[in-house]
C-alpha positions as CSV (number, residue, x, y, z in Angstrom):
1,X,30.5,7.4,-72.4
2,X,33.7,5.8,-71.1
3,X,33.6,4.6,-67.6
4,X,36.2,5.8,-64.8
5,X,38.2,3.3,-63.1
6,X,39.1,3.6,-59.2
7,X,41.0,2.9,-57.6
8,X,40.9,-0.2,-54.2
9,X,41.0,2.8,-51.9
10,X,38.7,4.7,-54.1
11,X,36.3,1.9,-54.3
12,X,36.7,1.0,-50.4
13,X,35.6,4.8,-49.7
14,X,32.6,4.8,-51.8
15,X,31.8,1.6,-50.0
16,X,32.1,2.9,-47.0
17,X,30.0,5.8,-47.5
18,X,27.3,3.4,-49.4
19,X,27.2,1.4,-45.8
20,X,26.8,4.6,-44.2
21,X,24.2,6.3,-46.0
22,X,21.8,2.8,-45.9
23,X,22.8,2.9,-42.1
24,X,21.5,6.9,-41.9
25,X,18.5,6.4,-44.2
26,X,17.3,3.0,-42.1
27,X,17.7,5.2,-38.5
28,X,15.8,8.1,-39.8
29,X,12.9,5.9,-41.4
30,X,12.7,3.8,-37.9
31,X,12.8,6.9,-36.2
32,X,10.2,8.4,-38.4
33,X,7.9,5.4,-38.0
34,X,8.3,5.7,-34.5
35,X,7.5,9.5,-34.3
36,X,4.2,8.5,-36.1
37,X,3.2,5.6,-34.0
38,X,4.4,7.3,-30.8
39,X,3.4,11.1,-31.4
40,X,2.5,11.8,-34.7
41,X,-1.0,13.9,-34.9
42,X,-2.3,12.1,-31.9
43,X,-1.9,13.1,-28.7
44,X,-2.5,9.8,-26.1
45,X,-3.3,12.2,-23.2
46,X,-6.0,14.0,-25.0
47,X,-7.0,11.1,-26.5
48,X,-7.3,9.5,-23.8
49,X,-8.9,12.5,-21.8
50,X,-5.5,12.3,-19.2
51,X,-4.9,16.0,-17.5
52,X,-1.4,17.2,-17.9
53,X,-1.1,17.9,-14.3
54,X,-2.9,16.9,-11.4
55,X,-3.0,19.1,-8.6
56,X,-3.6,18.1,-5.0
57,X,-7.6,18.5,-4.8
58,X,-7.9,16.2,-8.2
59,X,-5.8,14.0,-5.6
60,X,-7.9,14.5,-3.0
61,X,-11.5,14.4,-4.9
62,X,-9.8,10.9,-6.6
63,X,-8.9,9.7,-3.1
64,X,-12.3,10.2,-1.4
65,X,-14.6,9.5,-4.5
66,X,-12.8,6.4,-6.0
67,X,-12.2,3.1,-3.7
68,X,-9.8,1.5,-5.8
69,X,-7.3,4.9,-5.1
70,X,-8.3,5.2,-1.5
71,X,-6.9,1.2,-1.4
72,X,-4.2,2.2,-3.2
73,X,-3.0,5.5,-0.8
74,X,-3.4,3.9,2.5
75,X,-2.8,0.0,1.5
76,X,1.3,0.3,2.5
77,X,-0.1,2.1,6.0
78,X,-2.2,0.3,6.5
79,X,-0.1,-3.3,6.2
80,X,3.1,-1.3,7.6
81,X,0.8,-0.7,11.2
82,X,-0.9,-3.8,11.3
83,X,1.4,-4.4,14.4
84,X,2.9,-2.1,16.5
85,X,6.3,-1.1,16.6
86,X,8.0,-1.5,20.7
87,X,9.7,1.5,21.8
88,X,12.1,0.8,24.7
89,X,15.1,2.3,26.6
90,X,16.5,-1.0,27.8
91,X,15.9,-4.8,27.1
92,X,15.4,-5.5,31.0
93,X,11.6,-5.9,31.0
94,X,11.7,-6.1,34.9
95,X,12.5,-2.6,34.9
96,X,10.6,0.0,33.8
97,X,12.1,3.6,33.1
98,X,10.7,7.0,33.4
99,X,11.1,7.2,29.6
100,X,9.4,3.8,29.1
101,X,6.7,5.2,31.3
102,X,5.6,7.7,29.3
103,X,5.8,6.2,26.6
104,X,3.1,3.7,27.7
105,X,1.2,6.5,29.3
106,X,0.9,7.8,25.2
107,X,-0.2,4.6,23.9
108,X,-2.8,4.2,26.7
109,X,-4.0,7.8,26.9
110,X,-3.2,9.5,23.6
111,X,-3.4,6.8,21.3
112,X,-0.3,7.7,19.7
113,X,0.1,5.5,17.3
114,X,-3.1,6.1,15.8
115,X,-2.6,9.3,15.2
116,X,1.0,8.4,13.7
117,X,-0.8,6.2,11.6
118,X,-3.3,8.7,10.1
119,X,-0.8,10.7,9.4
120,X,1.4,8.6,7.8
121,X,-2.0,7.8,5.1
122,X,-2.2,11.8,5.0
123,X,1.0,12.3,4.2
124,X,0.4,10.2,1.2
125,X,-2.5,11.5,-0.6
126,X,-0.4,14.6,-1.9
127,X,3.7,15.3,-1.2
128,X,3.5,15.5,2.0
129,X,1.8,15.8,5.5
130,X,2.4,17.1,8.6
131,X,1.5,16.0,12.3
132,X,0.5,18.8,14.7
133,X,2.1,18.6,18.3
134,X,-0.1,21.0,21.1
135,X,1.3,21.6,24.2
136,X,0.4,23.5,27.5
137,X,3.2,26.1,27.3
138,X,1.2,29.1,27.3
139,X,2.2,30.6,23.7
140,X,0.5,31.2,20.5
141,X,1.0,28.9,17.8
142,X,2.9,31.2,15.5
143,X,5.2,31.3,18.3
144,X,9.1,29.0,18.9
145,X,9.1,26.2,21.8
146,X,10.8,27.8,24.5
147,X,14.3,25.9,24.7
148,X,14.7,25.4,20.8
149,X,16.9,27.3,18.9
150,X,14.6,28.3,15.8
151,X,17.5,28.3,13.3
152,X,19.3,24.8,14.5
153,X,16.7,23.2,16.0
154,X,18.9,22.0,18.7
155,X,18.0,22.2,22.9
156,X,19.0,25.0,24.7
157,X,19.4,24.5,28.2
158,X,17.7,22.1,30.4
159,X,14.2,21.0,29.1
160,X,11.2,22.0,30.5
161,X,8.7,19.6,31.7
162,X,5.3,20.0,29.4
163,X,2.0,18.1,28.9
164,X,0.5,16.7,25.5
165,X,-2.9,18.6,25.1
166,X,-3.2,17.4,21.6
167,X,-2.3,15.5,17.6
168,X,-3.5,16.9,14.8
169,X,-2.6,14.9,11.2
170,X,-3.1,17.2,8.2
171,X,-3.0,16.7,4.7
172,X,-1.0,18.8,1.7
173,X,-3.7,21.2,1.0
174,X,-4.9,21.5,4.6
175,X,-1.4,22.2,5.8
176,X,0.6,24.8,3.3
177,X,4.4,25.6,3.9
178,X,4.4,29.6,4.0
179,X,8.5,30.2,4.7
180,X,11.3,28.9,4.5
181,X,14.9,29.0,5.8
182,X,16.8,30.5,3.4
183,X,20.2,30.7,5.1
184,X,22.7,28.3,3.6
185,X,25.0,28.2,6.9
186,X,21.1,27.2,8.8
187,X,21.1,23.2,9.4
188,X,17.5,23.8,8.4
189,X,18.3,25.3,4.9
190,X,15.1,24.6,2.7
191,X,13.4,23.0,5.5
192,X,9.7,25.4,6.2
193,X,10.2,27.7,9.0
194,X,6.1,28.0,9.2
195,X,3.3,26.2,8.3
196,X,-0.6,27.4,8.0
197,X,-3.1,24.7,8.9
198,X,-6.6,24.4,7.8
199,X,-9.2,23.7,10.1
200,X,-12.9,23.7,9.9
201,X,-14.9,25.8,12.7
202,X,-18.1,22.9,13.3
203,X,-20.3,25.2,15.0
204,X,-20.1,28.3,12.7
205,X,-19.4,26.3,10.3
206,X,-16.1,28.4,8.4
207,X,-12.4,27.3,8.0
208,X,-10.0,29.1,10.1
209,X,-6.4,29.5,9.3
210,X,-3.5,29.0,11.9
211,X,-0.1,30.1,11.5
212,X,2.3,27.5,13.1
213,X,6.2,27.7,13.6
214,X,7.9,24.3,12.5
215,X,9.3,24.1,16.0
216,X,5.2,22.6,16.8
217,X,5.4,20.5,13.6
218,X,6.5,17.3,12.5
219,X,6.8,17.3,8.5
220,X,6.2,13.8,6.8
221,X,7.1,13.0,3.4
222,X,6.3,10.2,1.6
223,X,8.2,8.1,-1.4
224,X,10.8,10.8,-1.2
225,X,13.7,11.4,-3.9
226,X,15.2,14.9,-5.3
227,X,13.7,16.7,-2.3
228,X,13.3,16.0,1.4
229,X,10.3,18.0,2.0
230,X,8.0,16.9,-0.8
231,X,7.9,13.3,-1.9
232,X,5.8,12.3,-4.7
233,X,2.1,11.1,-4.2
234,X,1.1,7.6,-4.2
235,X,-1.7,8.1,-6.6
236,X,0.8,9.9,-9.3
237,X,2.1,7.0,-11.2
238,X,-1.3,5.3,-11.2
239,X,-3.7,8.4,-11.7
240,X,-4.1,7.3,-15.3
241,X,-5.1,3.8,-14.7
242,X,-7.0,5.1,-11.9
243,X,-9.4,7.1,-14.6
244,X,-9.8,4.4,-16.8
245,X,-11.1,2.1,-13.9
246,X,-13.8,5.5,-13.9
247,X,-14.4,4.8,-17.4
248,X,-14.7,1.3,-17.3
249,X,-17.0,1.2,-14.1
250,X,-19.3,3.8,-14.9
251,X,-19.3,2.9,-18.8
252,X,-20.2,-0.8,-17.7
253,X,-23.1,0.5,-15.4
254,X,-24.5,2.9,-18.0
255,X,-24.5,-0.1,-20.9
256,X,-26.2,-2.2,-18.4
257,X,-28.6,0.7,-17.3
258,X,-29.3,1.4,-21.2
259,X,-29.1,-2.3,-22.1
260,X,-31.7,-3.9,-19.8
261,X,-34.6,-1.3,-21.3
262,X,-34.1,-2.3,-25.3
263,X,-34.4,0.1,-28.0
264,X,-37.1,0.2,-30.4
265,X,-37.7,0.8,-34.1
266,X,-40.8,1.7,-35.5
267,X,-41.3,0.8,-38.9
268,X,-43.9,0.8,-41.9
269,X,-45.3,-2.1,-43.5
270,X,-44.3,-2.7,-47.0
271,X,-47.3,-3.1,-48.2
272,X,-48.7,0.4,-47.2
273,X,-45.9,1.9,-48.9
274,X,-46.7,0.3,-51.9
275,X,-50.5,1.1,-52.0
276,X,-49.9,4.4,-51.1
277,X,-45.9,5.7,-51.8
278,X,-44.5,8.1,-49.4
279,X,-46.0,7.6,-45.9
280,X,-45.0,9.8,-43.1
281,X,-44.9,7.8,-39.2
282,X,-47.5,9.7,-37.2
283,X,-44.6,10.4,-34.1
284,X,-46.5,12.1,-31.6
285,X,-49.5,8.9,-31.6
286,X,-46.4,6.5,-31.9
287,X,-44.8,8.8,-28.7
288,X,-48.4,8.9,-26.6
289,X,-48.9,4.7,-27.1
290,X,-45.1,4.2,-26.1
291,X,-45.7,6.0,-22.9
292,X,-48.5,4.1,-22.4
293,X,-46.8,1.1,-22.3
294,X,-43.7,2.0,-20.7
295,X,-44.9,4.3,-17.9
296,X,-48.1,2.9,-17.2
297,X,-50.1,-0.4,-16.8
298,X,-51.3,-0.4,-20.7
299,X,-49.4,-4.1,-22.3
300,X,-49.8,-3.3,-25.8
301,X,-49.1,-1.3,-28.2
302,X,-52.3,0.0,-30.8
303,X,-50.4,0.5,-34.0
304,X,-51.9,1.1,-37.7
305,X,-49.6,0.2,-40.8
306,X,-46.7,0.6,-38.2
307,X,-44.4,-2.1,-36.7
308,X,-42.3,-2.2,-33.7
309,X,-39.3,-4.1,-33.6
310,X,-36.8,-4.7,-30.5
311,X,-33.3,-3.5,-31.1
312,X,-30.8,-6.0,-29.6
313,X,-28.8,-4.2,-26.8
314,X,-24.8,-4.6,-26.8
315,X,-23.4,-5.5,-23.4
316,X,-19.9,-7.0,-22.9
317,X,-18.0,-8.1,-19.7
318,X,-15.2,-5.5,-18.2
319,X,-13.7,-7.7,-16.4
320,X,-10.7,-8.5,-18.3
321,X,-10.4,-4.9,-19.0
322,X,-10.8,-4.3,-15.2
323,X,-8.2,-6.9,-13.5
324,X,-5.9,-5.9,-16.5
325,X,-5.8,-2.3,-14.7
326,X,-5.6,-4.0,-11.5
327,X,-2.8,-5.9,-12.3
328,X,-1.2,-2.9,-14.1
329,X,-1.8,-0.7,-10.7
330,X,-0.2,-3.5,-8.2
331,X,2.8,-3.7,-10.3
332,X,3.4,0.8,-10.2
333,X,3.0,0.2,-6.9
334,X,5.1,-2.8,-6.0
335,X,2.5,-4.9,-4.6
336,X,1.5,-8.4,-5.4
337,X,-1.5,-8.5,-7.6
338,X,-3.2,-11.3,-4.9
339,X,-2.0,-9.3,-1.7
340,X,-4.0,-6.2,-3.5
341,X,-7.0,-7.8,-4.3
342,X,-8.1,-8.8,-1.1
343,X,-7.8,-11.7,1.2
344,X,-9.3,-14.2,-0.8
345,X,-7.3,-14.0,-3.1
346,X,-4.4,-13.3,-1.2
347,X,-4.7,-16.9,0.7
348,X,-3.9,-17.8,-2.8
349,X,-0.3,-16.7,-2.8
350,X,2.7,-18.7,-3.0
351,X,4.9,-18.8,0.8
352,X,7.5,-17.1,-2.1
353,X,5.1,-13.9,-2.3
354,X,3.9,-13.6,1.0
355,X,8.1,-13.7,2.1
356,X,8.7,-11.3,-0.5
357,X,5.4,-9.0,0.4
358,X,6.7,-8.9,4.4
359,X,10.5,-8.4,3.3
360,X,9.0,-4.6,1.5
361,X,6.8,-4.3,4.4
362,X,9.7,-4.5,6.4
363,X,12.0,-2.0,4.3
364,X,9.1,0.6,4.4
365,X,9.2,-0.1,8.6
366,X,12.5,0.0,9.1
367,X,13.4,2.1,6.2
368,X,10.8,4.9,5.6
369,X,8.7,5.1,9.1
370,X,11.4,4.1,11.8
371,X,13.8,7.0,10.2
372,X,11.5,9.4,9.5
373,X,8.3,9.2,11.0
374,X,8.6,7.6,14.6
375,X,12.2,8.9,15.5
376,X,11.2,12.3,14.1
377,X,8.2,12.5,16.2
378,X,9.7,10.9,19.8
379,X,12.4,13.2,19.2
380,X,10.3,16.1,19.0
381,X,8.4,14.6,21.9
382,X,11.9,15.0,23.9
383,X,12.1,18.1,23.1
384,X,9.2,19.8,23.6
385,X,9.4,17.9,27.3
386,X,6.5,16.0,26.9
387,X,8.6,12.9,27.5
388,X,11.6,12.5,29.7
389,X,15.2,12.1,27.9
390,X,15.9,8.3,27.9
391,X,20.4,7.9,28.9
392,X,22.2,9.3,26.1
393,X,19.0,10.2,23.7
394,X,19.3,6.4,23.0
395,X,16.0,4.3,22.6
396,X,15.1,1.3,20.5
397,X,12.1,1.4,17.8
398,X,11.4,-2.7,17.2
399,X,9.1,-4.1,14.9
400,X,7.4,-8.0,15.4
401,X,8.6,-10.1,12.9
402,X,6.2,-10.5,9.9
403,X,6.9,-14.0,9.4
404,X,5.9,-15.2,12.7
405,X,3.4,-18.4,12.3
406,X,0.1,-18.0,13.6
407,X,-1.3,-20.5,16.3
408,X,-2.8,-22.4,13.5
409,X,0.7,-22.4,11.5
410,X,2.6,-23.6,14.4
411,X,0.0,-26.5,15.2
412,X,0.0,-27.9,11.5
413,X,4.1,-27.3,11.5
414,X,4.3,-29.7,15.4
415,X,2.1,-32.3,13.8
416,X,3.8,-32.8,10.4
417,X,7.3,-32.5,12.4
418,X,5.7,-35.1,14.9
419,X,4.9,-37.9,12.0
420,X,7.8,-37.5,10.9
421,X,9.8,-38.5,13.3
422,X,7.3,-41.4,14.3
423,X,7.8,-42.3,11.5
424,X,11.4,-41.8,11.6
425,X,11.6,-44.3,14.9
426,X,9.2,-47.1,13.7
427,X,11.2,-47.3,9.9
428,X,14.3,-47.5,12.2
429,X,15.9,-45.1,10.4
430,X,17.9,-43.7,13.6
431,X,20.5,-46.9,12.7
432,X,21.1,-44.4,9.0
433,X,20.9,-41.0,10.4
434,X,21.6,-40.9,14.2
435,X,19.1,-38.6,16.5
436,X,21.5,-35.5,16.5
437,X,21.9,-35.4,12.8
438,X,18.1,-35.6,12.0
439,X,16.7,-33.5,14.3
440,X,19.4,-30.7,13.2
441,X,19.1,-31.5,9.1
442,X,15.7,-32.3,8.9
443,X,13.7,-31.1,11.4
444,X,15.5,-27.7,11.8
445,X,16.2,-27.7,15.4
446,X,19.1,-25.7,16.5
447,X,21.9,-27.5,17.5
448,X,21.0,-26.8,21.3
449,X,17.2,-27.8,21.1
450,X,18.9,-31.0,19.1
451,X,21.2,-31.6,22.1
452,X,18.5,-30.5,25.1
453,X,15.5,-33.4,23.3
454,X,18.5,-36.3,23.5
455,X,18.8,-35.5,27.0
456,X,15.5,-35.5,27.8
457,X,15.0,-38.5,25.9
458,X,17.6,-40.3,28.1
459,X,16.4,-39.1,31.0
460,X,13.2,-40.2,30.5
461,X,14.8,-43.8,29.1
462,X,16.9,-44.2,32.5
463,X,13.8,-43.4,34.9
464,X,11.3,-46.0,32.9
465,X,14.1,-48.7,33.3
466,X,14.8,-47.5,37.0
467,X,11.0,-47.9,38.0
468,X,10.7,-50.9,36.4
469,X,13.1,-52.6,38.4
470,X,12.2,-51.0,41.5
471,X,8.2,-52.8,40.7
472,X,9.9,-56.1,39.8
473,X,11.9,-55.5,43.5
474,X,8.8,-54.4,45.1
475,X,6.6,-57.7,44.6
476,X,6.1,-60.1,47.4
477,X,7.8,-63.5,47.0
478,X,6.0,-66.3,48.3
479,X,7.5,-68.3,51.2
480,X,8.8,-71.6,51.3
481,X,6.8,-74.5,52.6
482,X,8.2,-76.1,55.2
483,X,6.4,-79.4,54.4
């Protein structure tokens, strides 16, 4: 069979195509080991026991019945409120405003801020929450605020004057969104136009449903993204993890529980089977003698040709399993592993983490519940008259500063920063660095705390010389004698 002979372009297309087909047949075998590793037959969620969906009472049942979730939902509230925000019109603290006023009046009377708070945590068990405003205008609840425009939302008019009767934090699932506003010209297009809220009659002991225009509403939403009504629960990303933690708790108990009462086998001797072949064990004596033994006082066990022998129980540690699901949890949920463990182990933490931990805190403050939970609210509180209008609609939300030292801090920062610069004076180090220089490079003193210390320190330097001349003046000299 005689050969053909190509030609270079010939050969430099087959080549190609060569390269091209190994290239091909190397992407669909990866891709075909990775189908089979990946998906395959096996199905992780159902092997696993993972629901496809979870719906907000799964949410609601994990939230209540499992402590590491509950942590998990309300651990960014609860950090985010540890100190209250100041809400003021002006910086003048000598003067207090009528706006200011009843603002204090809320914190003192109303606890405001606590019902903000529980809100907030609500708001984060499903996609969203919603805080309840009641008022002494004399409507139903299904009812518009007098002096709102239901499709804007804007003020009409002069506000009237009203009282705070009441807060009321619901949860998705206690508080549904029944309409909408559907026209696109509306300010409020896809924002609910009515709510129904849930709420359990105590004395007859029945739920009763409200209907509730948005106008008495304040919708929260949580971790938002595509929407601005729903957000996406805390507990989503980590629902998984939060199920094996299940597993692994109540798997652990139930080996221990099994484990510390051993198994037993009941066996025939050898011998008896030799003498006499097939012997059957006699279970229902075996059964009555166990009991016996087990459930009463009896310590021993009468058994004929029959030997018992202890089965050796198998109990391992979860531990690792267990902080490797904690660890996995704190990282879905952006916090540092220590910080979520507790205080303990949070003392633990580098000054690097705990900067890092109070710069999110601080995001979420000014960020998430600044914008859209305490404005939002105050606002509405505006609006509905319960508080007077502050010059302009202009007021200040300020958080305290996270990284404030504590009185402890601060005394261990004034005695290291006092040694040193005893120690600084005695090594005569002043004649290197002058007093200026050292107090503003190494001490960290502000150029005008720098500048105010030497002044004092000269002051004091001229009066010690001053009154010791003015003792050495004051001393009697002895007179001359004469003689």
């Amino acid at each position: 069979m005689s050969k053909v002979k190509l030609t270079k372009e010939q050969k430099k297309v087959l080549n190609e195509m060569k390269s091209q087909f190994l290239v091909n047949t190397t992407t669909l075998s990866r891709s075909a080991i990775a189908h089979a590793l990946e998906m395959g037959d096996r199905d992780i969620d159902e092997a696993c026991n993972y629901p496809r969906t979870v719906g907000i009472d799964q949410y609601v049942q994990m939230y209540r019945r499992n402590g590491v979730a509950n942590r998990a939902v309300r651990f960014m509230s609860e950090e985010s409120w540890k100190m209250l925000p100041d809400i003021y019109e002006i910086e003048d603290t000598r003067v207090e405003t009528p706006f200011e006023l009843a603002i204090k009046e809320l914190k003192d009377k109303f606890h405001v801020f606590s019902y903000i708070k529980r809100a907030d945590i609500l708001s984060g068990i499903g996609r969203y929450g919603a805080l309840l405003i009641g008022i002494n205008d004399g409507k139903n609840l299904y009812e518009p605020v007098d002096g709102i425009d239901p499709k804007t939302g804007e003020v009409m008019g002069e506000i009237e004057q009203r009282k705070l009767i009441y807060l009321k934090p619901f949860r998705e699932g206690n508080v549904t969104m029944s309409k909408w506003e559907t026209d696109p010209t509306s300010p409020r297009f896809g924002m609910p136009v009515e709510y129904v809220v849930r709420t359990e009659d105590m004395l007859h002991g029945s739920i009763i449903d409200k209907t509730v225009h948005w106008s008495r509403v304040v919708h929260l939403a949580d971790n938002r993204e595509e929407s601005d009504v729903c957000g996406i629960p805390r507990m989503e990303s980590i629902y998984n993890m939060l199920l094996d933690i299940r597993k692994l708790l109540g798997g652990s108990a139930e080996m221990f529980w099994r484990g510390a009462f051993p198994g037993y086998s009941f066996e025939i001797n050898p011998e008896y089977r030799g003498m006499l072949g097939d012997v059957e064990i006699d279970s229902d004596t075996i059964k009555e003698e166990f009991e016996k033994w087990s459930n009463g006082l009896q310590r021993y066990l009468a058994l004929t040709g029959v030997s018992a022998r202890s089965l050796s129980p198998q109990v391992s540690d979860p531990s690792l399993h267990l902080d490797a699901e904690f660890k996995a949890i704190s990282l879905s949920i952006g916090v540092p592993y220590r910080v979520f463990i507790g205080t303990e182990e949070a003392k633990l933490a580098s000054s690097q983490d705990v900067r890092s931990w109070n710069a999110r805190i601080d995001e979420r403050r000014n960020g998430y519940l600044t914008n859209y939970v305490i404005r939002p609210i105050f606002d509405r509180f505006i609006e509905l008259g319960v508080i007077p209008s502050p010059k302009n609609m202009e007021y200040s939300v300020e958080w305290p500063d996270l990284n404030t030292l504590s009185d402890l801090d601060q005394a261990e920062v004034s005695l290291k920063q006092t040694t040193a610069m005893s120690t600084y004076v005695s090594a005569g180090v002043d004649q290197l660095v002058p007093p200026k220089e050292y107090l503003t490079m190494f001490i960290k003193k502000t150029m005008g705390e720098a500048e105010q210390i030497e002044k004092a320190a000269e002051k004091r330097f001229e009066d010690s010389e001053g009154n010791a001349i003015t003792e050495d003046s004051m001393q009697t000299v002895p007179e001359e004698n004469d003689e």
